[in-house]
N, C-alpha and C positions, 0 to 999 in steps of 0.2 A: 916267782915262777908260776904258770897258768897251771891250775890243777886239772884232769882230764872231763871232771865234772863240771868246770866251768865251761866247757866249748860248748858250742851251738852244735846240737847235731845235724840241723838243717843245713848247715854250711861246710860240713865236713864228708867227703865223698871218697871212699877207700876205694883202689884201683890196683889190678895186678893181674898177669900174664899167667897163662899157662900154655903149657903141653906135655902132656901125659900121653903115656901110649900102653894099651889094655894088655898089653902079651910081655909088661915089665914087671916086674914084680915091688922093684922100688919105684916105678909110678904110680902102680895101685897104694904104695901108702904114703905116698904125696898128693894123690889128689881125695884120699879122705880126710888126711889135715884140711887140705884147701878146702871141702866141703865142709869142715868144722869150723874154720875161719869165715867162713861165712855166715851160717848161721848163728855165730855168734856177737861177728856182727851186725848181723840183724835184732838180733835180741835184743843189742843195746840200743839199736835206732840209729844203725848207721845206713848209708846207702853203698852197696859198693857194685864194683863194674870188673867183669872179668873180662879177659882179652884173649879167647882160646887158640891156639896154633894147631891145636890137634887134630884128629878126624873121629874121637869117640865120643859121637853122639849121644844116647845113654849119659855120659857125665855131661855136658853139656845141660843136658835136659834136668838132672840131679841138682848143676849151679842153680839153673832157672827155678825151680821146684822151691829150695830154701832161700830164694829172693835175690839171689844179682842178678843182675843185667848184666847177659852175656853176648856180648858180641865177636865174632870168627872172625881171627887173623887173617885175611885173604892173602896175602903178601908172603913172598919169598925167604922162608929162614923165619927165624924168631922175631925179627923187628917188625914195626910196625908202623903203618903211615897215621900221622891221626888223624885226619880224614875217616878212620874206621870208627872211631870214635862216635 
């Protein structure tokens, strides 16, 4: 079995969706996990890529701050075309 030490971090790229909304009270503690997963993987030397749905810029700007790459769902609902990618 590949231990997590052996991967390449050059070649491993974390990716994952949000939307959070500022007047919920379990999204505000969903997207400081989210901003903790991040940061953390950065710390390890990963690259990851956030895919926002929401409209609160402020955390948007917080992903960007502790290093993903945040790009706005433009698109209708949760999904996403990749294209936004």
């Amino acid at each position: 079995m590949l231990e997590i030490k052996e991967l390449n971090k050059k070649r491993v790229i974390i990716t994952t969706s949000t939307l959070y909304r500022k007047d919920n009270e379990t999204d505000i503690i969903r997207s400081e996990l989210a901003l903790k997963t991040i940061k953390k993987a950065k710390k390890n030397g990963y690259e990851i890529i956030v895919v926002d749905a929401g409209n609160w810029l402020e955390l948007r700007n917080k992903f960007q701050e502790a290093g993903a790459i945040v790009k706005e769902n433009k698109s209708v609902g949760f999904s996403f075309d990749k294209s936004e990618l």
